[in-house]
C-alpha positions in Angstrom: 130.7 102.2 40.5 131.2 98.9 38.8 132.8 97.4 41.6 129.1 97.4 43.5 127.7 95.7 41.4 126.8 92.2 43.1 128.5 93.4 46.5 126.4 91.4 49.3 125.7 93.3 52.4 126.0 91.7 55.5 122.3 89.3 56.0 120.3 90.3 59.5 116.8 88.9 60.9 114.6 90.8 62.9 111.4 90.2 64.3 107.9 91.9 63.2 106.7 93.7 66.1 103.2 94.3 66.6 104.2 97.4 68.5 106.1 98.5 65.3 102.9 97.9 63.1 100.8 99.8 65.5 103.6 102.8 65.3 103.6 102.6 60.9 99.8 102.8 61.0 100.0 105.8 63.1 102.7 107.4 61.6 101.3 107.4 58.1 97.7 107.9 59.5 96.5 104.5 58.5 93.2 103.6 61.2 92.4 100.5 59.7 91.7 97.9 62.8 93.5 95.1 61.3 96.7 97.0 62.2 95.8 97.5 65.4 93.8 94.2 66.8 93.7 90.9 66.2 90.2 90.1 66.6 90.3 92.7 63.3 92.6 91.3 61.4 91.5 88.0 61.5 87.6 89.2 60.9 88.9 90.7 58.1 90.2 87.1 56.8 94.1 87.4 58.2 95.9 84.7 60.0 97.5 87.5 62.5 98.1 91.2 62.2 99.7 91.9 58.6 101.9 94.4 58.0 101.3 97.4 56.5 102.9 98.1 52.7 105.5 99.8 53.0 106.9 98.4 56.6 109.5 96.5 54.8 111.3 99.7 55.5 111.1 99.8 59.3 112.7 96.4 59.0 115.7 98.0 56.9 116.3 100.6 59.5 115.2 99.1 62.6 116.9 96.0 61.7 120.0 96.1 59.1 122.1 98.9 58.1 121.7 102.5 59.3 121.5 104.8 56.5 124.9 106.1 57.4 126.7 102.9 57.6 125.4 101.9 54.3 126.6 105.2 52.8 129.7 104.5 54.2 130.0 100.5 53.2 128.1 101.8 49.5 131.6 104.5 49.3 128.8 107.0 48.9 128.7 110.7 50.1 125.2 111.0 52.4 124.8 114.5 51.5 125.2 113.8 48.0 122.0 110.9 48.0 118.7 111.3 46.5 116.3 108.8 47.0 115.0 107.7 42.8 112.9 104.8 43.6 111.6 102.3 46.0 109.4 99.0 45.3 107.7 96.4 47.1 106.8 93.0 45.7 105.1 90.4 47.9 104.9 87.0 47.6 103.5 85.7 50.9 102.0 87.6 54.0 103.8 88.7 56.8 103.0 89.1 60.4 103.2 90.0 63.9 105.4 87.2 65.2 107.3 86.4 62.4 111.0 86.8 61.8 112.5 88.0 59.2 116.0 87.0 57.6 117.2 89.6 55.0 119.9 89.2 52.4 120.9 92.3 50.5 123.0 92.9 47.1 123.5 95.2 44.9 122.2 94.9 41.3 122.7 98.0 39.7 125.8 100.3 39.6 126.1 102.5 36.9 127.1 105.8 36.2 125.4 108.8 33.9 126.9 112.0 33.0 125.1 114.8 32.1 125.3 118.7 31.0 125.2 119.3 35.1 127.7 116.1 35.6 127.9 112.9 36.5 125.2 110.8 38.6 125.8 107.1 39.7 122.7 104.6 40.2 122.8 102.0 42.7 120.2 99.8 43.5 120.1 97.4 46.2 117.6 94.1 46.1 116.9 92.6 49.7 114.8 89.1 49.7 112.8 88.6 53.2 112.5 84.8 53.8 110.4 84.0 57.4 111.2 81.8 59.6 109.4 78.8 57.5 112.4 79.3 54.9 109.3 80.6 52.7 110.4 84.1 50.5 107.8 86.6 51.4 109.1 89.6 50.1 111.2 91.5 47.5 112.4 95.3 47.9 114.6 97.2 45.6 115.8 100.7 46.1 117.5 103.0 43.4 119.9 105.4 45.2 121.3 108.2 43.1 124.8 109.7 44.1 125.3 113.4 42.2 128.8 114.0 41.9 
């Protein structure tokens, strides 16, 4: 597992779709306006349609690594993944029109053995800088391998 630690994944961009908002809101049953029309968003005091919390993700799937090329470049077995923690921090807004460049490393590797064996730890940070250069986001995910 140590030899994660610090590995840097292959930087993408990919642009926010309104179309992709629109789908998020639905899919997690989210009917506030502002994800849907502009006129909305920007009554409500937004520049252009923001994205929804947790649509950092649909950039990660839509945009970098699928999960099983990330298993595979992480040396990890898919069926063996559980998902132990996600988080979102936000440091600028982002929205419908922008593009997103994402740089990925790994920041935790570790390993844990227990009375039902061992379980590594990874956790990957991605930064999200628009296309200003300005950081807007950081997500980290905690992947747990079970042996």
């Amino acid at each position: 597992m140590k030899d994660l630690l610090g590995l840097e994944l292959e930087p993408y961009s990919m642009a926010v779709e309104k179309g992709k908002i629109k789908e998020l809101a639905i899919a997690i049953g989210d009917d506030n306006p502002i994800y849907y029309s502009l006129e909305a968003a920007k009554e409500a005091g937004y520049d252009g349609i923001p994205v929804p919390l947790t649509f950092l993700q649909v950039i990660e799937y839509h945009g970098g690594y699928g999960f099983q090329e990330k298993m595979e470049v992480l040396k990890l077995n898919p069926v063996k993944i559980l998902h132990g923690d996600q988080e979102y921090e936000y440091l600028g807004d982002i929205y419908a029109g922008d593009e997103l460049h994402v740089t990925s490393k790994i920041i935790r590797a570790d390993t844990k053995i227990g009375s039902s064996g061992g379980l590594d730890f990874v956790t990957e940070e991605s930064r999200y800088t628009n296309q200003k250069g300005e950081l807007v986001a950081i997500a980290r995910i905690t992947l747990i391998h079970r042996h």
